[in-house]
DRENMI-887795 format. One line per field, with one value per residue (C-alpha): residue in one letter; chain; x, y, z. Coordinates in steps of 0.25 Angstrom, whole numbers, plus 2048, in hexadecimal, padded with zeros to 3 digits. Example, Ala and Ser with C-alpha at 12.3 -4.5 7.8 and 13.67 -1.06 7.14 Angstrom:
REM residues 2
rest	a	s
kette	A	A
c1	831	837
c2	7EE	7FC
c3	81F	81D
***
This chain:
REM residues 708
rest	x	x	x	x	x	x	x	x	x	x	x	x	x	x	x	x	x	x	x	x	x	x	x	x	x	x	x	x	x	x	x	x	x	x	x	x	x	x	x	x	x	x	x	x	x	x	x	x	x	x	x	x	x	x	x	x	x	x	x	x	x	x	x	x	x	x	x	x	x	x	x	x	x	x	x	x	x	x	x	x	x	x	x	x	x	x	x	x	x	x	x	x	x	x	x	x	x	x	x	x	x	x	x	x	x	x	x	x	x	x	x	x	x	x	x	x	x	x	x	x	x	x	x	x	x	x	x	x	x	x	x	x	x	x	x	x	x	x	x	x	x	x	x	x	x	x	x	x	x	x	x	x	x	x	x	x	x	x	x	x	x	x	x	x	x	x	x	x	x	x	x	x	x	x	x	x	x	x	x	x	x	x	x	x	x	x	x	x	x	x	x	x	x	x	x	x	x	x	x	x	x	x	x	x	x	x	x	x	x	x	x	x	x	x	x	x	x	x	x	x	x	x	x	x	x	x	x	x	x	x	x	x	x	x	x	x	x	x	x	x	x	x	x	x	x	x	x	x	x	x	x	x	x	x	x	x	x	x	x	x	x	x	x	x	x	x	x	x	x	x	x	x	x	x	x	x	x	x	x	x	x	x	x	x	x	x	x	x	x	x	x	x	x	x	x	x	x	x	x	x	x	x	x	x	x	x	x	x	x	x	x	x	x	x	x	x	x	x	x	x	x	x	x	x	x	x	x	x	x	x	x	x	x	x	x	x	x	x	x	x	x	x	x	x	x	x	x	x	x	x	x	x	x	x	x	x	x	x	x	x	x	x	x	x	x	x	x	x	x	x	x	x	x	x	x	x	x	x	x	x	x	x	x	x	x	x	x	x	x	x	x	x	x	x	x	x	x	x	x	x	x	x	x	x	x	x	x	x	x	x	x	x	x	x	x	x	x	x	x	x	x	x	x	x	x	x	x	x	x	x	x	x	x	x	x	x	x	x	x	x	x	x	x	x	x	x	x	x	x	x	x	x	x	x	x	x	x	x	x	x	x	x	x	x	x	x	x	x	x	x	x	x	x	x	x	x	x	x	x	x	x	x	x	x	x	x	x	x	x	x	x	x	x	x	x	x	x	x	x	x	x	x	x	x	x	x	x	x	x	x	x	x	x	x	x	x	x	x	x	x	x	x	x	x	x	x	x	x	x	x	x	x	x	x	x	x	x	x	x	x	x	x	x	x	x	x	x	x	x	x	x	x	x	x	x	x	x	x	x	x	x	x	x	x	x	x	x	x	x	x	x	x	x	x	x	x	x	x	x	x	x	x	x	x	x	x	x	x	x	x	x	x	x	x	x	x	x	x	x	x	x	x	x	x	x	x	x	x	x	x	x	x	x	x	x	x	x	x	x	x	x	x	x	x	x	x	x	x	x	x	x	x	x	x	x	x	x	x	x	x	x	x	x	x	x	x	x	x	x	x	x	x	x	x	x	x	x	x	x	x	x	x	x	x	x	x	x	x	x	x	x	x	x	x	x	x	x	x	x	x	x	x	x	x	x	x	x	x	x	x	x	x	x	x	x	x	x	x	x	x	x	x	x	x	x	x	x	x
kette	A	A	A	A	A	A	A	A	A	A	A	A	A	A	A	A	A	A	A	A	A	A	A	A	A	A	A	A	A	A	A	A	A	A	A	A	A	A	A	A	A	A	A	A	A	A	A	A	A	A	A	A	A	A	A	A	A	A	A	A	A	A	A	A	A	A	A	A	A	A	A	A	A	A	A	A	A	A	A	A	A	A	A	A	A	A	A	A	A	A	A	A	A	A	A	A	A	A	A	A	A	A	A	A	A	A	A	A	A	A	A	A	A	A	A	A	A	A	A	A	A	A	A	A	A	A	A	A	A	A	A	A	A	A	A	A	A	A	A	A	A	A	A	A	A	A	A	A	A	A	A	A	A	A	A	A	A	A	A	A	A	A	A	A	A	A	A	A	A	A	A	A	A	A	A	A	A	A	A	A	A	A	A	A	A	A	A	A	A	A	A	A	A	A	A	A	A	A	A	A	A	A	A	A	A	A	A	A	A	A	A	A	A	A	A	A	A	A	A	A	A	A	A	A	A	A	A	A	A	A	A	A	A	A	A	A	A	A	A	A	A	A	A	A	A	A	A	A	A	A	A	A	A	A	A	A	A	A	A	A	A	A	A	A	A	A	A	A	A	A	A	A	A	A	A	A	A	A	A	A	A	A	A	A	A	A	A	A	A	A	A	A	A	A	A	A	A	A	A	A	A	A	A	A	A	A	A	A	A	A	A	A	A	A	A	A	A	A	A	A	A	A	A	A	A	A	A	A	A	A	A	A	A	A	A	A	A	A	A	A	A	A	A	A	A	A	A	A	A	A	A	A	A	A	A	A	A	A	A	A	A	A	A	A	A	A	A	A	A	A	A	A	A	A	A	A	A	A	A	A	A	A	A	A	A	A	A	A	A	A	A	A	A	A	A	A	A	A	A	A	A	A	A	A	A	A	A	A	A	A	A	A	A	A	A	A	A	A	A	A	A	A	A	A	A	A	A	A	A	A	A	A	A	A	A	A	A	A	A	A	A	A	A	A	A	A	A	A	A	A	A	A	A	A	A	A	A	A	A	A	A	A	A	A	A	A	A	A	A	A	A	A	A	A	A	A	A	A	A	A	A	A	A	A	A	A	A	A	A	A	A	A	A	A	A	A	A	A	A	A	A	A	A	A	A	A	A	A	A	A	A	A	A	A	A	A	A	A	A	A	A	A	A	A	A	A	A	A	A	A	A	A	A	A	A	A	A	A	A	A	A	A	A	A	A	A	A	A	A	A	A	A	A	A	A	A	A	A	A	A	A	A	A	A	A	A	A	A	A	A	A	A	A	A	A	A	A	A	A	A	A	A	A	A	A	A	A	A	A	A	A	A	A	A	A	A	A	A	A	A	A	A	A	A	A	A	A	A	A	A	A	A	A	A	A	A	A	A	A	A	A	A	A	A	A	A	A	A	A	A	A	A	A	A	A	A	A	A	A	A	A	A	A	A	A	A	A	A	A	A	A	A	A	A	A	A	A	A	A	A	A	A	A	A	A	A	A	A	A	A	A	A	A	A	A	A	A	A	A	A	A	A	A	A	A	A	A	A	A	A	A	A	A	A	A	A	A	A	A	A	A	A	A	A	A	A	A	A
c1	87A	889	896	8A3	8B0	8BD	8C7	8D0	8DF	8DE	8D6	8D1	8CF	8C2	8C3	8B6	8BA	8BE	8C0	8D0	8D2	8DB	8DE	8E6	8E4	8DF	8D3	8DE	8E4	8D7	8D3	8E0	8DD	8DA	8CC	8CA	8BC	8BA	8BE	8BD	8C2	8C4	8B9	8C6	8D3	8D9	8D9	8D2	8D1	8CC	8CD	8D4	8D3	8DE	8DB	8D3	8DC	8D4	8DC	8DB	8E1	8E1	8E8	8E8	8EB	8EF	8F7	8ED	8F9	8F0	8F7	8F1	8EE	8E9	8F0	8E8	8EE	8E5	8D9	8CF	8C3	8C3	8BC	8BE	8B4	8AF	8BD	8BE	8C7	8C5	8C4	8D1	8D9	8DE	8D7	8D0	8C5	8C0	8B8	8BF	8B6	8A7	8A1	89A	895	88B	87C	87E	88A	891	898	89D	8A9	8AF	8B9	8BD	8CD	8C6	8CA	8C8	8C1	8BD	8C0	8B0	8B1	8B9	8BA	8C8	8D1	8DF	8E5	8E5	8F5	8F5	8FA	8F2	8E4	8DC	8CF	8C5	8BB	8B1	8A8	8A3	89F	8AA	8A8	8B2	8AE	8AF	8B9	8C2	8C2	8BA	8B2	8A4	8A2	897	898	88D	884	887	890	89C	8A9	8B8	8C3	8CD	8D8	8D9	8E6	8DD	8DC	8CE	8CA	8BD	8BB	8C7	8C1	8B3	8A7	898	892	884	87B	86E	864	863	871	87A	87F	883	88C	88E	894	891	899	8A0	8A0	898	88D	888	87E	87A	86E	869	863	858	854	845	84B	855	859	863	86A	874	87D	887	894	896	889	87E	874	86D	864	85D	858	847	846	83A	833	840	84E	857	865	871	873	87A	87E	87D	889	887	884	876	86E	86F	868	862	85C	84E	847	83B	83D	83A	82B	81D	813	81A	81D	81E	82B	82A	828	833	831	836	83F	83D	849	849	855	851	85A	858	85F	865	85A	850	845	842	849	844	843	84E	84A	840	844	838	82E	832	83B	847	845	848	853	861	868	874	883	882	871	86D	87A	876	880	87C	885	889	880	876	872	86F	874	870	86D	85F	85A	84E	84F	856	863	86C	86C	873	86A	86C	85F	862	862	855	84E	849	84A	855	85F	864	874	876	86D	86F	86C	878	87B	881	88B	895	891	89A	899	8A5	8AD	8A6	899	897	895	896	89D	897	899	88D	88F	88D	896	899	89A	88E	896	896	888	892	89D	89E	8A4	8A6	89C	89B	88F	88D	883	87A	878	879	887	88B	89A	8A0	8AF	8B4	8AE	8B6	8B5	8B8	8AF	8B1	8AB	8AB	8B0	8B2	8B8	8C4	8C3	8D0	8D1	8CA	8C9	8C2	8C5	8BF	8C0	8C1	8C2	8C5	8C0	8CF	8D5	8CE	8C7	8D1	8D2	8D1	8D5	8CF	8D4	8C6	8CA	8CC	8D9	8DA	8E1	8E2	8E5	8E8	8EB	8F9	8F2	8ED	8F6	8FC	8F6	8E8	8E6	8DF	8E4	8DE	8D0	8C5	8BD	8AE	8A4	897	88B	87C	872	863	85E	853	849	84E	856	864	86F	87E	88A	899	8A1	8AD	8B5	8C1	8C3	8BF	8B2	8B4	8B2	8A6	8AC	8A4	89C	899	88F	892	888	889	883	87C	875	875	883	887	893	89B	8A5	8B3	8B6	8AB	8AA	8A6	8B0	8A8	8A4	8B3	8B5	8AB	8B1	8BF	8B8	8B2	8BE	8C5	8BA	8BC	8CB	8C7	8C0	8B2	8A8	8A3	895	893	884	87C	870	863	864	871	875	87A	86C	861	857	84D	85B	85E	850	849	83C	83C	84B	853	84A	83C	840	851	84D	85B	860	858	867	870	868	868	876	879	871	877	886	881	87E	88B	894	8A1	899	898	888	88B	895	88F	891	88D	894	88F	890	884	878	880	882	873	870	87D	874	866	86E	875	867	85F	866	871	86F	874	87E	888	88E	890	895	88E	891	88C	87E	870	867	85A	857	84A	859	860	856	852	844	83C	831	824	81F	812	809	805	815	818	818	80E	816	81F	81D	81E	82D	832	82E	834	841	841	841	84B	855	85E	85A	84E	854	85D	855	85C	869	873	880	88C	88F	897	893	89A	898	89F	899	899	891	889	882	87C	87D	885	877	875	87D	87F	86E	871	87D	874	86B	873	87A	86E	86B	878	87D	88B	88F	89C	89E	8A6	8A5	8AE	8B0	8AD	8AC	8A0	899	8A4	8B1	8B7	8C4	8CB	8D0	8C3	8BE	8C8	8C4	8B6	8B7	8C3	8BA	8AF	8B9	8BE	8B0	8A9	8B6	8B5	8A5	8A6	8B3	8B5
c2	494	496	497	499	49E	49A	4A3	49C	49B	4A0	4AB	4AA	4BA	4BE	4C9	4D0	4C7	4B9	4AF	4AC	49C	498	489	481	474	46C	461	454	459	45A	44D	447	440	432	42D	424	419	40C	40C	3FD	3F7	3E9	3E3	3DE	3E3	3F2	3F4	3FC	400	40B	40D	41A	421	429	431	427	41C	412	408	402	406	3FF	403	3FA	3FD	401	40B	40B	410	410	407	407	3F8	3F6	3FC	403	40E	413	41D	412	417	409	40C	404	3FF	3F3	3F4	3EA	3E1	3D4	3D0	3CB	3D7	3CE	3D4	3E1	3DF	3EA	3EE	3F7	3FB	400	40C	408	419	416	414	40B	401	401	3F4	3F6	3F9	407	409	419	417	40F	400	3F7	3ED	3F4	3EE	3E9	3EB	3E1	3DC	3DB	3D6	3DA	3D6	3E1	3E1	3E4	3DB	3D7	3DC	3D0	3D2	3C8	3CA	3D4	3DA	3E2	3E5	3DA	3D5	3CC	3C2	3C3	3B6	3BF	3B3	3B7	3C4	3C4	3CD	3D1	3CF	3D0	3D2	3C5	3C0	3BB	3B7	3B6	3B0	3BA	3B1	3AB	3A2	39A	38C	38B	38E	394	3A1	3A2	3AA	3B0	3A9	3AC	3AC	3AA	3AF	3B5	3BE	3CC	3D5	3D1	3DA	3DF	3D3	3D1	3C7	3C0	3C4	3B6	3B7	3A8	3B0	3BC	3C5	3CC	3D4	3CD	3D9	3D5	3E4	3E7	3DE	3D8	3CD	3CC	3BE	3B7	3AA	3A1	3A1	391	38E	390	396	3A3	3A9	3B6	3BD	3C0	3C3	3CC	3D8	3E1	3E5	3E3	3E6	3E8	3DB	3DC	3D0	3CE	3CF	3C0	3BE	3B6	3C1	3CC	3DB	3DF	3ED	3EB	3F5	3F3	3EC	3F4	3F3	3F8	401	40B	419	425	42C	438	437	433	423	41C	40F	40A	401	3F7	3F0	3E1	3D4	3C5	3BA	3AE	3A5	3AA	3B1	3BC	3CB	3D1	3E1	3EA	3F8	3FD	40D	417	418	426	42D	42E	41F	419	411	41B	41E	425	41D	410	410	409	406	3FA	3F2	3E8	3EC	3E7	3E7	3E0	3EE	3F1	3FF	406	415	419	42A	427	433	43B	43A	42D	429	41B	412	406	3FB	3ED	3E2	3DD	3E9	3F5	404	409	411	41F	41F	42C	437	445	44C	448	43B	42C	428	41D	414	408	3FE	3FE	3F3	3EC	3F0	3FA	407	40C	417	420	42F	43A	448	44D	453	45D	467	46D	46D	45E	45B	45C	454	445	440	431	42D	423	41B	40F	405	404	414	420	426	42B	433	43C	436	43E	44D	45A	460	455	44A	43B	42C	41F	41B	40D	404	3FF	3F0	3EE	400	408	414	414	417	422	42B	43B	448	458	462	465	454	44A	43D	432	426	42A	422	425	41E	420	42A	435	436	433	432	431	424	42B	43A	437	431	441	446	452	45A	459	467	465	474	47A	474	47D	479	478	482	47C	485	483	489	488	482	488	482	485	477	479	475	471	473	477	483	480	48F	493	4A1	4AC	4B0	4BC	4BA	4B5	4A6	49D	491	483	47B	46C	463	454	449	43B	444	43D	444	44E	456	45A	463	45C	44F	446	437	434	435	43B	447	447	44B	455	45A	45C	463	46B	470	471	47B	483	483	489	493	48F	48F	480	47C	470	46F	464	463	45D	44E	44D	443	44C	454	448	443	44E	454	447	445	451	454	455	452	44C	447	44A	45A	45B	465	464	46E	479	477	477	484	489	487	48E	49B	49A	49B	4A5	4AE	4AD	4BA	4B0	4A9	4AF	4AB	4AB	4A0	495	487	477	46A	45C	450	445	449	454	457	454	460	469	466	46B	477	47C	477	47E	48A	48D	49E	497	48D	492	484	476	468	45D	451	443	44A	446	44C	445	43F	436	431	42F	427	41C	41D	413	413	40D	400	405	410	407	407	415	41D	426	434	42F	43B	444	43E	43E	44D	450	449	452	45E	459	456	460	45A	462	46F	470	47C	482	480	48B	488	482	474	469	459	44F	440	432	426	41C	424	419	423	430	428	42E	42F	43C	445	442	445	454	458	455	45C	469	469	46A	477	47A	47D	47E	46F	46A	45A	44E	440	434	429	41C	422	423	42C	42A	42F	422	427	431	438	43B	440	44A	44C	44F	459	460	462	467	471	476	478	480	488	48B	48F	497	49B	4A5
c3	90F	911	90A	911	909	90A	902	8FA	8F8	8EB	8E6	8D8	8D1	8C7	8BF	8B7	8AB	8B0	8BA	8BC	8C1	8CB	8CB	8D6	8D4	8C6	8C5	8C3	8D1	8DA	8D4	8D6	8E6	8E5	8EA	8F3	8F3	8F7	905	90D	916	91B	926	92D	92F	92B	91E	915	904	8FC	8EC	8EA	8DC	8D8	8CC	8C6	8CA	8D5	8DD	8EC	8F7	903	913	91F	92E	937	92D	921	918	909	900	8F0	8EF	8DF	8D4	8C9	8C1	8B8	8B6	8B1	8B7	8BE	8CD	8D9	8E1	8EC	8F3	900	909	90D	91C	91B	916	909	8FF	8F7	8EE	8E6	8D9	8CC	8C2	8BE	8C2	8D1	8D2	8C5	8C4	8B8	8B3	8BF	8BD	8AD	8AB	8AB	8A0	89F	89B	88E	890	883	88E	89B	8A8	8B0	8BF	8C6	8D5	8D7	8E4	8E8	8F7	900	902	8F2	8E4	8D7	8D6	8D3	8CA	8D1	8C5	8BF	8C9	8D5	8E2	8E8	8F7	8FE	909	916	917	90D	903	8F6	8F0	8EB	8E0	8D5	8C7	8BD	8C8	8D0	8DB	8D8	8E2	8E1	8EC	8F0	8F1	8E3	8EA	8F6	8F4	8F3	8E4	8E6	8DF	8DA	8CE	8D0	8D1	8D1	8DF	8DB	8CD	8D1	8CB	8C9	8CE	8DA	8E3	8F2	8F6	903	90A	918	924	923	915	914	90B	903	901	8F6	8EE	8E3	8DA	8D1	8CC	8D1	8E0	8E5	8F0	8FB	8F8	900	8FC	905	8FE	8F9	8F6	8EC	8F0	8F0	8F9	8FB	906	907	8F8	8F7	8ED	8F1	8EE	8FB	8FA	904	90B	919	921	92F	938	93B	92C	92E	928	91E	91F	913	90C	906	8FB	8F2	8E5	8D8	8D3	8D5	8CE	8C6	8CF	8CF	8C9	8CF	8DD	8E9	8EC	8F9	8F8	905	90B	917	91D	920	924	921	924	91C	91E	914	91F	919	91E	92A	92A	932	92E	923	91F	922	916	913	906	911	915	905	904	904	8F9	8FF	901	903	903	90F	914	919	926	92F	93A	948	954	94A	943	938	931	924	91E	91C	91A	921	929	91F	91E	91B	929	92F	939	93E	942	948	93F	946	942	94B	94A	943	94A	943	944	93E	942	93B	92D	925	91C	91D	913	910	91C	920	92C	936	936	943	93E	949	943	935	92F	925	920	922	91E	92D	938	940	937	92E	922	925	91E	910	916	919	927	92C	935	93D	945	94E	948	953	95A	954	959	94C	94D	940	93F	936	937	92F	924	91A	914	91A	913	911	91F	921	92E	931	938	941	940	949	93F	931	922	91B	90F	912	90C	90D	905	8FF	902	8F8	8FE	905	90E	91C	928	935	944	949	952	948	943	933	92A	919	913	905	907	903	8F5	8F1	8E6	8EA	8DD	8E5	8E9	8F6	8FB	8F0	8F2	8F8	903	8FE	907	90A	903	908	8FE	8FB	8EF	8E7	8EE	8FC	8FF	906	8FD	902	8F8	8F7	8F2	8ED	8EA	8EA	8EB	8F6	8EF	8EC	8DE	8D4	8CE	8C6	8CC	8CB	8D1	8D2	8D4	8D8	8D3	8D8	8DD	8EA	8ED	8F7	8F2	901	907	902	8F8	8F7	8F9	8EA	8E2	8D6	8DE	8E2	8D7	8D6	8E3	8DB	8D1	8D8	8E0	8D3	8CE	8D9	8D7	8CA	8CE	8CF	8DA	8DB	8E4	8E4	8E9	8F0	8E9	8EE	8EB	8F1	8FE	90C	910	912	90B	906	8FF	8F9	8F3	8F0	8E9	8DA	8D8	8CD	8C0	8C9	8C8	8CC	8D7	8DA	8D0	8D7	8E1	8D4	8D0	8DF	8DE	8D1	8D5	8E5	8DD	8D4	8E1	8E7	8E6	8E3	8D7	8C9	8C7	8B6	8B9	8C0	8BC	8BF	8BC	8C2	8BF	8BE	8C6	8C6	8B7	8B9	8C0	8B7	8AB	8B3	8B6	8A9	8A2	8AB	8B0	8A6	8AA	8B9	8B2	8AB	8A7	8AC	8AA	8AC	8AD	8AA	8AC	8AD	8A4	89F	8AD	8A2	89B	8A9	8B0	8A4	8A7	89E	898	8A0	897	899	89E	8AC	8B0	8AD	8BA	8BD	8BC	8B1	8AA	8B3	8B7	8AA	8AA	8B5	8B3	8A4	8AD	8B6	8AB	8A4	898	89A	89D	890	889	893	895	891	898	894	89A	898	898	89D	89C	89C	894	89D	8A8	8B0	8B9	8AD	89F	897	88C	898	891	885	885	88B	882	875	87C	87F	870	86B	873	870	87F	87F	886	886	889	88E	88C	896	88E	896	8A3	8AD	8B6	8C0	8B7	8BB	8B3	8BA	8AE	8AA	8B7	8B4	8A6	8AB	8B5	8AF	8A3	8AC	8B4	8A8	8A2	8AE	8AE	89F	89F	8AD	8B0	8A4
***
């Protein structure tokens, strides 16, 4: 375990009675930089695009060489919770095709519409089209997930769960689509478009629920066809360089004798290819039949690219971590590209197909296993090269065709994310430093300390101090904890804009006065496999909170913390584990917020009733006992503390139902809750205005139960 201090530029003084607060900076201002998402580029030329949210709000902005001077390219002006998503260029440089609306971070009702500012009739999502030199925004139709041909002429879309296209240039003499049309109407839910390499065909998966198919159709005609149906579900269809056969991934189809609950299961995964003519597939790589061989469920899951050099490359954690290989696409033995004990994410294929570029949190510094670098690899041998070590956190790097550097998004720990521009050699620069209001108080943020604990049963836990003084004072605590909880919480601004935020307020809260650890729990990403699924976690025994309690009781020890003043605040899996905490260990908690929580894990996961005795697994029972543990439901007897619970009605990841079960609950018991309700928003706080709402409420709370 180590912690290393810094001593601030401003002291903050205790005296015996209590604790006097010196604020630089407010929330508004911290949260004030714009952040950037969406970055593309085009598969020929220079030019590149990114959606840029400013304060809630989202427009496009686009740069081309050899200057790549940002120019705002739409023109939206209000905070309508409206996200922008599927930005890309086609080949010919004319056009930008993007999606606006829905909710694309949501486990549920992703696609309806997202209406926080309270529209009479709320905008659907919608594909829309603007020329890259800029003028009118044309709406295409409603909408997603839009991909443009190759030949730069028209863009296939979904809508109502079918493929639908749409010519760009509604002014060529042809006619045809001039408005959108259905491609095709098939069964079940379409999805993963993607075109040929000549862009004479596409590709798709045709979802019927329990399986699904691969299916293919030549653009012009009538026909359908699909690629070596069997009892499976396949998914991410790849297309050959010379677009005569696609590479596919295969898992088993839903179905069998009714199995355990309790007990880890295997999804085994294999990556097969078939050609056009109907034989059926041929096997290029089957992962091991072990728990670390399932199919991945980090970034991108298998990240899937038939590449140059006829390789095939993808993710598996096989050996323990989320590791890229490569396999020819004949089949053979599959070639490790990244050899080490750290993660892949975010991966993307260079422009010539030659290597790909991914972030990883590794380099050559220790503290580098809570960071994330760009990293790049040939497709073909491991010669792996870190591009862009430090001490600040890099993703998202994409290619440049005719530029012989890269695209990437990048942070500090004191400068918010933006668009970075590298020549390849290793001068950068940032594409929209000049865009950072100058309110942002990036002199007066801390530099989080990495902290290395042990959890109450022994397992090394990473996490990061946020303080602001010199610690020669006992201050009050909080602990945040992320949710997901497939999330690593790092060293600087993170890559997700929702745990941006927490990063913020967790800087904010130090810049009050507070001690902020925010802890990496078991089940989180960024330490392999065996940390990312533990024994008897979540509603099978949520092992995990022994590291929120671990936490709690390693604050309470420190001579800089007052151990009567510790708090928690999280949001999600994270409200989860805030409400385990106060319910469970209320003397160790001395308040807390949480926010759009889990907590009847029975309500949470919709489990229906077996139709009869023969269907009902054989430890049925003894799940639905130990999700009742695991819930904080279960724990309400004792829970003492005061907390505050936050909720938006329209959340599409915790249903809304969550809370409003737990605050009947702790009335009844009359603990002292306070509560706020978003009106129409989601899990995501689309509108800006109420992402400030939300965490001003739960600054000024913390302050007011610990800081007196």
């Amino acid at each position: 375990m180590f912690y290393n201090r810094s001593v601030s530029t401003v002291l903050l003084f205790l005296c015996s009675i209590t604790f006097s607060y010196s604020q630089n900076f407010t929330l508004e201002s911290i949260k004030s930089a714009p952040f950037p998402t969406e970055l593309a580029s085009a598969k020929l030329g220079d030019k590149i695009a990114w959606a840029m949210d400013e304060k809630g709000v989202r427009n496009i902005y686009v740069a081309e060489g050899p200057t790549f001077t940002p120019r705002k390219l739409t023109a939206f002006t209000e905070d309508d919770g409206q996200e922008i998503t599927s930005i890309s260029i086609s080949n010919n440089g004319k056009w930008v095709l993007f999606s606006r609306g829905g909710d694309h971070g949501s486990n549920f009702d992703d696609l309806k519409p997202v209406n926080p500012i309270g529209k009479t009739i709320p905008t659907g999502v919608q594909v829309l089209q603007i020329a890259f030199t800029g003028g009118p925004v044309r709406v295409i139709s409603e909408g997603d997930e839009p991909v443009l041909s190759p030949k730069s002429d028209v863009v296939m879309f979904i809508k109502d769960g079918q493929p639908w296209v749409s010519k760009l240039d509604t002014n060529a003499e042809d006619g045809f689509y001039d408005i959108p049309v259905a491609v095709l109407k098939t069964r079940g839910q379409v999805s993963q478009l993607n075109w040929s390499p000549d862009g004479s065909k596409v590709a798709f998966v045709a979802d019927r629920g329990d399986h699904s198919f691969i299916g293919w159709h030549a653009i012009g005609t009538n026909q359908v066809s699909y690629l070596d149906p069997t009892f499976s579900k396949d998914s991410s269809p790849r297309w050959s360089p010379d677009g005569k056969s696609i590479a596919f991934v295969r898992t088993p189809a839903k179905g069998g004798a009714v199995d355990s609950l309790t007990l880890r299961k295997r999804i085994e995964w294999s990556i097969r290819t078939v050609s056009l003519s109907g034989e059926p597939s041929k096997l290029v790589w089957a992962a091991p039949k072990t728990y670390r061989g399932s199919i991945p469920t980090t970034h991108g899951g298998t990240n899937l690219f038939w590449a140059q050099n006829d390789r095939i490359t993808f993710t598996s954690y096989h050996d323990g971590w989320p590791h890229l290989y490569s396999v020819p696409a004949a089949g053979g033995n599959a070639l490790l590209l990244t050899p080490g004990d750290f993660m892949v994410e975010h991966v993307s294929l260079g422009h010539d197909g030659k290597y790909l570029l991914f972030d990883a949190n590794t380099g050559p510094d220790a503290l580098d296993k809570d960071r994330r670098h760009i990293v790049r690899v040939s497709v073909d041998k491991a010669d792996m090269k870190v591009l862009s070590p430090g001490t600040g956190n890099e993703w998202t790097a994409i290619s440049i065709h005719d530029y012989a550097g890269y695209v990437f998004i990048g942070s500090t720990p004191q400068k918010s994310p933006q668009i970075i521009l590298s020549n390849g050699t290793g001068s950068v620069k940032s594409l929209t430093g000049d865009l950072v209001p100058k309110e942002f108080p990036s002199t007066s943020l801390v530099e989080p300390k990495q902290i290395i604990i042990k959890s109450l049963d022994g397992l090394s836990l990473h996490g990061q101090i946020f303080d602001n003084s010199n610690g020669a004072q006992k201050k009050p605590a909080i602990i945040f904890i992320h949710g997901g909880p497939p999330r690593q919480m790092l060293l600087g601004w993170h890559y997700s804009d929702y745990y941006s935020n927490a990063y913020a307020v967790n800087q904010y809260l130090a810049n009050l006065g507070f001690v902020v650890l925010s802890i990496n729990y078991r089940l989180g990403i960024g330490y392999g496999y065996e940390f990312q699924n533990p024994k008897a976690a979540g509603a099978l025994g949520a092992s995990e909170y022994l590291d929120i309690k671990a936490a709690g009781e390693w604050l309470a020890q420190q001579s800089f913390v007052d151990a009567k003043k510790i708090g928690l605040y999280g949001g999600s899996y994270g409200g989860y584990l805030t409400a385990l905490g106060l319910a469970r260990d209320s003397k160790l908690f001395a308040a807390g917020v949480d926010i759009h929580g889990v907590h009847d894990w029975a309500n949470q996961m919709k489990a229906e009733e077996p139709a009869d005795d023969l269907h009902k697994a054989p430890d049925a029972d003894w799940a639905a006992s130990l999700s009742f543990r695991a819930s904080p439901v279960s724990s309400v007897a004792t829970w003492t503390s005061p907390a505050l619970l936050i909720h938006a009605d329209d959340d599409r990841n915790v249903p809304f139902s969550q809370s409003i079960d737990m605050v009947n609950r702790l009335l009844k018991k009359k603990v002292a809750i306070e509560t706020m309700v978003i009106v129409d928003d989601t899990h995501h706080w689309m509108k800006f205005s109420n992402n400030l709402k939300v965490f001003n409420a739960t600054a000024n709370y913390l302050k007011a139960k610990l800081a007196k």
